[in-house]
TIDO-188389 format. One line per field, with one value per residue (C-alpha): residue number from 1; x, y, z; residue in three letters. Coordinates in pm, 1 decimal. Layout:
N
k = (NUM/...)
x = (X/...)
y = (Y/...)
z = (Z/...)
r = (ALA/...)
//
This chain:
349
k = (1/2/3/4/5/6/7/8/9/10/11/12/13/14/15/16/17/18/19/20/21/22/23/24/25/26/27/28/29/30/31/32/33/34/35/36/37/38/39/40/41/42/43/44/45/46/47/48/49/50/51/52/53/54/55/56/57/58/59/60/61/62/63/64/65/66/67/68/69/70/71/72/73/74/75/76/77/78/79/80/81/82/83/84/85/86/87/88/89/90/91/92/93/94/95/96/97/98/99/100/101/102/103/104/105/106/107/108/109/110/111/112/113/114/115/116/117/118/119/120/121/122/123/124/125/126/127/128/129/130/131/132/133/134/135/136/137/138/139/140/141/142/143/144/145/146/147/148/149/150/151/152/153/154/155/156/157/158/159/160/161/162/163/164/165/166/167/168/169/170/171/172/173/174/175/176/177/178/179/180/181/182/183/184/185/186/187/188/189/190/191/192/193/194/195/196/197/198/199/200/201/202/203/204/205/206/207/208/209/210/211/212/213/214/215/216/217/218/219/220/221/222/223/224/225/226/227/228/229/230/231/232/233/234/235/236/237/238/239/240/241/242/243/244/245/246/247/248/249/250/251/252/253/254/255/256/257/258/259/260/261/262/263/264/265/266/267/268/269/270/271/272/273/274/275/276/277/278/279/280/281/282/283/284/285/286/287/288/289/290/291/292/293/294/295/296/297/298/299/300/301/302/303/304/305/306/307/308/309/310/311/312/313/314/315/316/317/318/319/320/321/322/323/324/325/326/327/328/329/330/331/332/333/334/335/336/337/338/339/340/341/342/343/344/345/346/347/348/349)
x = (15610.1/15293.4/15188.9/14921.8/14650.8/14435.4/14089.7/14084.9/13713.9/13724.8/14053.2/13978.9/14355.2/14431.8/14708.1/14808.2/15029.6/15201.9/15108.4/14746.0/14560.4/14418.1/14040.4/14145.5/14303.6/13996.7/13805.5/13951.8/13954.2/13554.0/13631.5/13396.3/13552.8/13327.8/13371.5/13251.5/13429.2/13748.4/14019.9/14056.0/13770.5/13488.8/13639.8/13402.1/13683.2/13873.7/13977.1/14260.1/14581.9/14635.2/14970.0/15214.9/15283.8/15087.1/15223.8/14876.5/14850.5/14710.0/14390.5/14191.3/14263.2/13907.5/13893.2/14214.2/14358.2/14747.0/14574.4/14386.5/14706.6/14926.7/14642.4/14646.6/14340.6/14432.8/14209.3/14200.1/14084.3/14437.9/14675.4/14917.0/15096.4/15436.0/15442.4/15192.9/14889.2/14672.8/14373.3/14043.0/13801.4/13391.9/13339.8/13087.6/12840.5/12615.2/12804.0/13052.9/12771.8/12697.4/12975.2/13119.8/13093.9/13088.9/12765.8/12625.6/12325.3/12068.8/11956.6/11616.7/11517.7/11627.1/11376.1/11493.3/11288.2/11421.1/11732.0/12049.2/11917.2/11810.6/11705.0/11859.1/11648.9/11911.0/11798.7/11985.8/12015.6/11681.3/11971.8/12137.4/12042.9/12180.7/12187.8/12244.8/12153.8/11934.5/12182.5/12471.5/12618.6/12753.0/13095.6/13012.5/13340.3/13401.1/13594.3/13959.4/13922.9/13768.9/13509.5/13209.5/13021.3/12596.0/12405.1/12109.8/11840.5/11557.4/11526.2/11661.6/11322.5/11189.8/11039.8/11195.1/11565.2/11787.9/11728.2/11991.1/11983.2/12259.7/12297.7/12507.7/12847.9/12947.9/13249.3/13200.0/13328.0/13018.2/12789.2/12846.0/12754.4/12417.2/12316.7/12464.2/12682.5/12929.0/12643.3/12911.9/12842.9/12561.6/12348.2/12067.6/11791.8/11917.9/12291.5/12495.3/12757.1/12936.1/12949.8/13081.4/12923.8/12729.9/12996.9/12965.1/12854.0/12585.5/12227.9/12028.8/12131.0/11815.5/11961.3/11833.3/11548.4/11606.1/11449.9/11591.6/11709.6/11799.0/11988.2/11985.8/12116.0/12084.1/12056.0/12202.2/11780.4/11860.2/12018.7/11773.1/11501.0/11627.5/11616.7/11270.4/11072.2/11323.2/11144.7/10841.2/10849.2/10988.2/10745.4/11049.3/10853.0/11072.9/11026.4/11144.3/11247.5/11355.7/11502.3/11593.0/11779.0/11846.0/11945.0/11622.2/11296.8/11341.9/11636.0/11352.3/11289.6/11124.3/10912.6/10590.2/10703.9/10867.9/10514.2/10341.2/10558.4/10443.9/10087.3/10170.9/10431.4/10344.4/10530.6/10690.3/10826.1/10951.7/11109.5/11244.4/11512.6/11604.7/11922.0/11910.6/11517.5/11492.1/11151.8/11031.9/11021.9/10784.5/10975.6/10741.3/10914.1/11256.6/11593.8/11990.9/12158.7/11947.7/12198.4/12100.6/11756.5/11792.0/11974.7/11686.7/11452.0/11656.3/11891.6/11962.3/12017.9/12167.4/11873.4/11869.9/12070.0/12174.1/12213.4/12336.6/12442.1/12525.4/12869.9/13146.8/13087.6/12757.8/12802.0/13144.5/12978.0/12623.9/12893.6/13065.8/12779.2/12517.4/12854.5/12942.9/12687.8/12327.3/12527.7/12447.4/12692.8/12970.8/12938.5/12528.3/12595.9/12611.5/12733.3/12742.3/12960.9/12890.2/13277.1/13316.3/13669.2/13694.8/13668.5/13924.3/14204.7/14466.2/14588.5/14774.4/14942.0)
y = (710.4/546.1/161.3/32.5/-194.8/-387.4/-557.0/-941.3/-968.3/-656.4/-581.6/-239.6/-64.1/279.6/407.7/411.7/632.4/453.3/728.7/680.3/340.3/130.4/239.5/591.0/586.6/352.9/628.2/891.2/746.9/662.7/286.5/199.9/-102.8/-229.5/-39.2/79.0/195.2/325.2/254.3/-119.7/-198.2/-366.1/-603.6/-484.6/-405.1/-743.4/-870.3/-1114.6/-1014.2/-1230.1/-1093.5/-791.5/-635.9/-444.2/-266.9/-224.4/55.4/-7.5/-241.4/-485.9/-842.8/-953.1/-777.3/-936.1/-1218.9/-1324.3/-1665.9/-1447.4/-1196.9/-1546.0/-1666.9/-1353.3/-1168.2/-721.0/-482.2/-196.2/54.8/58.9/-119.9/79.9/-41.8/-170.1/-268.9/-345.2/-513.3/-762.7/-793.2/-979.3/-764.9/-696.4/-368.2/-171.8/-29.8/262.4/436.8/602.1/789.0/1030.4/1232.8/1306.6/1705.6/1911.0/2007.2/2261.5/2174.8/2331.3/2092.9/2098.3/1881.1/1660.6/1413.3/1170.3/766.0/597.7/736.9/680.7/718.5/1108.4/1098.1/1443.6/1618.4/1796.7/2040.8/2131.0/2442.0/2520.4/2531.4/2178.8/1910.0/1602.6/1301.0/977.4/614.4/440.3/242.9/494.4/743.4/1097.8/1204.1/1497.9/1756.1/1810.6/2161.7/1973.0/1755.6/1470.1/1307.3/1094.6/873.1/820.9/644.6/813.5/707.2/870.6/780.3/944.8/1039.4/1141.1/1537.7/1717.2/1729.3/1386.5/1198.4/1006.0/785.1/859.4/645.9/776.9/636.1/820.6/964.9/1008.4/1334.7/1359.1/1198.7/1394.2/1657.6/1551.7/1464.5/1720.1/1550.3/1846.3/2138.7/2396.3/2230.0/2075.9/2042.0/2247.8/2287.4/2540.6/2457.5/2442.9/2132.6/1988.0/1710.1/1491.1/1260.7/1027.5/713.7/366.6/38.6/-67.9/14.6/-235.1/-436.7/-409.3/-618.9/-907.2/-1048.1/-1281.9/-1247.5/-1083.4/-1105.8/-728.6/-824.5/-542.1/-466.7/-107.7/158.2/-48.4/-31.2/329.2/258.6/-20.2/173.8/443.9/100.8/-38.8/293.0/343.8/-10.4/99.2/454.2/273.8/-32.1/-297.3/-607.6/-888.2/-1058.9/-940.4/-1006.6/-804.5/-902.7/-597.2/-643.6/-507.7/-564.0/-491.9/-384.3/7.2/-42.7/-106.1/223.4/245.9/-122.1/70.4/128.0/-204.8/-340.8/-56.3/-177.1/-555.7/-457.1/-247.5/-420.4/-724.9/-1027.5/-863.2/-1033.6/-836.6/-1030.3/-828.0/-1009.8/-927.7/-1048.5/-912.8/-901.6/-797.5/-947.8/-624.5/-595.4/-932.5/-1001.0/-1276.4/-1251.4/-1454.9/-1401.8/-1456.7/-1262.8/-1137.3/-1339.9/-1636.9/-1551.5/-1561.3/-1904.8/-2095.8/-1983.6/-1958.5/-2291.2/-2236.4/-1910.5/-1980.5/-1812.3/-1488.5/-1190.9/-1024.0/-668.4/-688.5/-358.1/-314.8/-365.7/-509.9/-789.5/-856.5/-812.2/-1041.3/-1324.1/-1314.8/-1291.3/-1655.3/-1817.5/-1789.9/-1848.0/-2088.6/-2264.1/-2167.6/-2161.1/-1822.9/-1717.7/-1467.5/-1231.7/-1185.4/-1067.7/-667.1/-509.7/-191.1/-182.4/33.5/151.3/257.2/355.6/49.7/-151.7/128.1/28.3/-75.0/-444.7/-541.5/-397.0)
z = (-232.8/-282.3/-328.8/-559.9/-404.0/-576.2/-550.2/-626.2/-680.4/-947.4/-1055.7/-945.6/-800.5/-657.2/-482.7/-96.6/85.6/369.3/574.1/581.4/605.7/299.2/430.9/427.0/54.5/-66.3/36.1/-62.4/-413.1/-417.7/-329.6/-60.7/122.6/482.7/770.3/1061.4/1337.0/1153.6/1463.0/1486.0/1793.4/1554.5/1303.5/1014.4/766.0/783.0/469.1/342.8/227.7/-67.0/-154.7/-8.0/301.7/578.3/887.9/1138.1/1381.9/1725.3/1717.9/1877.2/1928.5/1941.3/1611.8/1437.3/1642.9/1623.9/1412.2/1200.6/1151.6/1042.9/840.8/607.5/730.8/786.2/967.7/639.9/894.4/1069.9/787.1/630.5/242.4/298.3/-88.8/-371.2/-235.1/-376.4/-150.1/-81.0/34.6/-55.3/-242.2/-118.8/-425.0/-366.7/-41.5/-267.1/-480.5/-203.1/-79.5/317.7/435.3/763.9/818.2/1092.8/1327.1/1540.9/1863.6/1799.8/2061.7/2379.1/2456.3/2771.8/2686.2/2963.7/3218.5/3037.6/2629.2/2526.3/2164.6/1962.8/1679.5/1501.1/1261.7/915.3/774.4/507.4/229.1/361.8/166.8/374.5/198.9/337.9/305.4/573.3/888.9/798.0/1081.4/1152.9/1369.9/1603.1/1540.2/1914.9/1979.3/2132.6/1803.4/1883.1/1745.3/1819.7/1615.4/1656.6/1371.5/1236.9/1318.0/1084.0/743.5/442.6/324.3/648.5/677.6/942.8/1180.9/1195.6/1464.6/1695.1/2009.9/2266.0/2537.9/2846.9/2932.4/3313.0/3235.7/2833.0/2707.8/2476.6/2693.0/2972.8/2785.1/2650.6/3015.1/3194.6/3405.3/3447.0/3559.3/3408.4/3061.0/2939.2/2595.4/2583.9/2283.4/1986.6/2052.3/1740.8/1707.8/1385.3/1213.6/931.2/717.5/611.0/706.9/748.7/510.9/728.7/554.3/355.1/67.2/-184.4/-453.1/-219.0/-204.0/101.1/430.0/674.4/1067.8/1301.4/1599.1/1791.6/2157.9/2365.7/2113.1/1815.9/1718.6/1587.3/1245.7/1218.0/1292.8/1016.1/789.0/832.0/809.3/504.5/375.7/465.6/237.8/-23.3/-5.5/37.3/110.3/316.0/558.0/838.9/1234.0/1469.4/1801.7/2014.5/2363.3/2668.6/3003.6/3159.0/3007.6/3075.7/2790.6/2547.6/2525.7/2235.2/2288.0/2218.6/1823.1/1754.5/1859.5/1606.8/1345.8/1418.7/1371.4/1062.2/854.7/673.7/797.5/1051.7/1389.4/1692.8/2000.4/2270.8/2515.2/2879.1/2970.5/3399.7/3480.4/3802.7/4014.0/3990.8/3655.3/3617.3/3290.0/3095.4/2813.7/2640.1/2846.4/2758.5/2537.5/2213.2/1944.6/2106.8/2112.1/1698.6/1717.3/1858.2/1628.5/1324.7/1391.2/953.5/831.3/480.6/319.5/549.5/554.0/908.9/1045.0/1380.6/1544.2/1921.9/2106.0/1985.1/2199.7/2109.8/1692.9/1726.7/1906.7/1689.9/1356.0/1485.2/1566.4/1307.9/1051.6/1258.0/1451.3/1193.9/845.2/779.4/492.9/598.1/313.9/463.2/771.5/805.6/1131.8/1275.3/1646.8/1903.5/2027.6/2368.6/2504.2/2682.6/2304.3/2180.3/2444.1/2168.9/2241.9/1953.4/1641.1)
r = (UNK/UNK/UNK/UNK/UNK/UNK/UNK/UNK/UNK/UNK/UNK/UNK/UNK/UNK/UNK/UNK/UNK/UNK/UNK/UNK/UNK/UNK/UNK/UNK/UNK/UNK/UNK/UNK/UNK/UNK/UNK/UNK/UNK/UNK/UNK/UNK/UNK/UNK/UNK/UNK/UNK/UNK/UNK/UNK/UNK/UNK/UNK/UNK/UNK/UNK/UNK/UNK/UNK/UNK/UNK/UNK/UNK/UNK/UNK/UNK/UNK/UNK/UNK/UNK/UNK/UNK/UNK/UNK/UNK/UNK/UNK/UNK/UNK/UNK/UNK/UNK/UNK/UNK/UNK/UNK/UNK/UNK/UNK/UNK/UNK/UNK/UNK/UNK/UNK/UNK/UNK/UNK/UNK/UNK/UNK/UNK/UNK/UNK/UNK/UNK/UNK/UNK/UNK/UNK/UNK/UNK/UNK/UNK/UNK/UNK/UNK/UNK/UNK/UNK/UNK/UNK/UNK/UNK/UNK/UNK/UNK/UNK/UNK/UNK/UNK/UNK/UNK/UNK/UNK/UNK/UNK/UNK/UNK/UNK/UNK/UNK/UNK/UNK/UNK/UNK/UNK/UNK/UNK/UNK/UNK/UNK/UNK/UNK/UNK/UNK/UNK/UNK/UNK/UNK/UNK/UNK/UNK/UNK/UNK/UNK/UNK/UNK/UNK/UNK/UNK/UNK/UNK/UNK/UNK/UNK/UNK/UNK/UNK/UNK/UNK/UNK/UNK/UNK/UNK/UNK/UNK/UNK/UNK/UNK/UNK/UNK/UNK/UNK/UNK/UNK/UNK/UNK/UNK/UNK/UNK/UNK/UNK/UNK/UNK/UNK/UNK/UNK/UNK/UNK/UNK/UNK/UNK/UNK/UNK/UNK/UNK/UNK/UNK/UNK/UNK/UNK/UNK/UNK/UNK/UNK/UNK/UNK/UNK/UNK/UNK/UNK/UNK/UNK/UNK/UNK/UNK/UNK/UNK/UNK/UNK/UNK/UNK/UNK/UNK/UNK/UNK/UNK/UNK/UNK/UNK/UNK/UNK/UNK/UNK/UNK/UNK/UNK/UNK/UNK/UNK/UNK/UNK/UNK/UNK/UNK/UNK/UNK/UNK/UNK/UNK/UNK/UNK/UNK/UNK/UNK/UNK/UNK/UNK/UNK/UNK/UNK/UNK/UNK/UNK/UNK/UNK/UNK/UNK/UNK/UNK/UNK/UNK/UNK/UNK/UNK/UNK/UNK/UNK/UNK/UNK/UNK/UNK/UNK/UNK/UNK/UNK/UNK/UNK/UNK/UNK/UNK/UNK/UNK/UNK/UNK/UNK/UNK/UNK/UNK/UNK/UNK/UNK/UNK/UNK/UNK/UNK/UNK/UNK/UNK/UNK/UNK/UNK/UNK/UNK/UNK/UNK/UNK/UNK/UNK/UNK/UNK/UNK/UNK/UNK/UNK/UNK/UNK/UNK/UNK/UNK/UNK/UNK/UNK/UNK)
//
């Protein structure tokens, strides 16, 4: 039995099993609704359920809270059709035009910026033809089944292997493995892995003209780094700041580029924030968290957009205040959250 859900906005339907969620039968149809990351930890694919029933698997409850739940609002990622829908949701144009496959890799490189990032090269086959669209990411096919997500951090027209930023979480099953925690098995240069994709609806919205505001914390900069050099092959002329932070400098690990790109790119603004400067350090620069960083520069942001990508707890809290606090308009603000096990732990459903 299958239910058919349909798209207030457009008018567009298409059919849901109830054994897979609305995201996954979107998808499967060439609907591309928000998302990021797919189990119920980030909150990017929260939409209103204008009429119908849902049964949600195991989520969040920073992403979907019991008020939102009562007021209507569903997490698509982990909803499953009881019954016709009728939904609220944004469509996504432009993701669905390039398809999802499993593609092989060869590490082509393992470079080490700071202690706990190592950027991967990963090198395609010469036949292999990946496309994807700048801010999007890949799932690693792990060998017990597993997967793990890394945005890319190149850009589509860049020459040469895909490159991601990995930052290591002791006790990560990938992780681990790209650092060598366990001696008996670590990453090494000319491995092979898998992986699947391009995913995700965080990459730039070009139909805008507006001004624009990165909010970036750890190695969220990667699929905003694949988006500016993107703008800057394709000439996209915006105006642009980027606020990048860390706890401590050494988490800017790639400080030395931002700065290139401030000398390079017209009307371009880089701000780096340390949130736990030790005296050693001799921070000079701004401290706190970076979202807040944005707020007192940019106290009205109803003529930006935002891409904010980091934690969960970082995109969440920059999401309610700008909307909030700096009337930035919901439907401008892009995320892309950074799920660690820890955001996983399913609280609610």
């Amino acid at each position: 039995m299958s239910y058919q859900v349909t798209l207030k906005s457009s008018g567009k339907h298409f059919e849901a099993n109830p054994e897979e969620t609305i995201l996954e039968a979107a998808l499967r149809q060439g609907i591309t609704l928000p998302y990021g990351c797919k189990n119920g930890a980030c909150g990017s694919c929260k939409g209103q359920l204008v009429s119908g029933t849902v049964k949600h698997g195991s989520h969040n409850e920073t992403a979907l809270t019991p008020a939102e739940k009562t007021a209507g609002s569903a997490l698509f990622c982990c909803a499953h059709a009881q019954s016709d829908l009728l939904i609220n949701v944004r469509e996504i144009q432009g993701a669905s035009d390039i398809s999802i496959r499993k593609v092989p890799c060869r590490v082509n490189e393992i470079h080490r910026p700071s202690d706990d990032v190592a950027i991967l090269k990963l090198q395609l086959p010469a036949a292999e033809r990946f496309q994807f669209l700048a801010g999007q990411y890949i799932e690693f096919l792990l060998k017990d089944g597993q997967r793990r997500a890394y945005s890319i951090a190149s850009a589509p027209e860049a020459e040469g292997p895909l490159e991601l930023h990995i930052r290591h979480l002791p006790g990560g099953l990938f992780t681990d493995f790209v650092f060598g925690a366990n001696a008996n098995s670590a990453l090494k240069v000319k491995d092979i892995l898998r992986f699947e994709g391009p995913m995700g609806s965080f990459f730039l919205r070009e139909d805008s003209k507006k001004p624009i505001i990165f909010v970036a914390a750890g190695t969220g900069l990667a699929p905003i780094k694949s988006i500016i050099e993107y703008m800057q092959v394709k000439k996209i002329q915006r105006p642009i700041t980027l606020y990048w932070g860390g706890r401590r400098p050494s988490d800017l690990y790639l400080d030395s580029l931002c700065r290139t790109w401030e000398q390079d790119i017209p009307d371009f603004r880089y701000v780096p924030v340390v949130s736990d400067a030790l005296p050693e350090d001799r921070w000079a620069g701004r401290d706190g968290f970076v979202h807040r960083a944005a707020m007192n520069d940019f106290t009205d942001m109803s003529a930006y957009q935002v891409y904010a990508c980091g934690a969960p707890v970082v995109v969440n809290a920059a999401r309610s205040d700008f909307v909030r606090r700096c009337h930035l308009p919901s439907e401008e603000f892009f995320a892309d959250s950074f799920t660690s096990a820890a955001d996983l732990a399913p609280v609610g459903a």
